[in-house]
Each structure stands twice: as C-alpha cells, then as structure tokens.
C-alpha positions, 0 to 999 in steps of 0.5 A: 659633037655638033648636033642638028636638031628638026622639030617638026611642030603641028598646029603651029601658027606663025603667031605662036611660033613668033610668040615663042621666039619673042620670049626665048630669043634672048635666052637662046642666044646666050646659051651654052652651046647655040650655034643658029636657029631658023624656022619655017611654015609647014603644011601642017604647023611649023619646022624649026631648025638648030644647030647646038654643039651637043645634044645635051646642050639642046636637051638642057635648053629644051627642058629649061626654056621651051618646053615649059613656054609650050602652049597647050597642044603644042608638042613638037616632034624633035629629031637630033642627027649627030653632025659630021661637018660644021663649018662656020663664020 
C-alpha cells in the first residue's frame, strides 16, 4: 500500500537540505518503490514530503541513504500515513 511520509526536520537550512538532495537525488529516483519528493521552508527548518509505494521501501531508503548522509544535529522528525487513493501520471 502507497504510503506518505512527512519529515519534519529542525534546524534545517536550505544549504544543507540542497546539500542532501544534491548527494541522494540520484539515488532516490532509481529506488525500489519512490514515487515524488518535494520540499519546503518551515519556521523552524524544513519539511519534506514523499510518496513511496510501501513503508518498507521508504524505510529501507531511509536507513541505507539518508540516514547515514545525516549532518551532525540533524534528526528529522518522520511520520508515514498509509494512502487510501494515489492517483498518478
């Protein structure tokens, strides 16, 4: 089931979240499962939404890319809300 995922991010800047897209765009788009990415300024760091066609597949890509990539302090704040309707181009 398509899942969507929200990580809120604190202390994010927009250098370091361009950092980060820069080093795992590539890889993102060839995972197994990615659906989008998109992202935004918040007041208080950034937000960062996906659509995956599983949890795990987020999970997995999580763990293996970003999560190592992290800088130090940097911990974003991950919520996933199981999709009802997806509907695509």
């Amino acid at each position: 089931m398509a899942v969507l995922i929200i990580g809120d991010v604190p202390g994010q800047t927009r250098e370091g979240y361009e950092s980060m897209i820069a080093a795992l765009g590539s890889a993102m788009k060839e995972a197994p499962g990615f659906v989008m990415h998109t992202a935004y300024p918040v007041e208080d760091g950034w937000r960062v939404v996906e659509v995956w066609a599983s949890a795990r597949d987020a999970g997995q890509f999580f763990a293996t890319f970003v999560h190592p990539n992290l800088p130090p302090g940097i911990r974003p704040k991950r919520s996933v809300q199981e999709l009802h309707t997806l509907v695509s181009v």
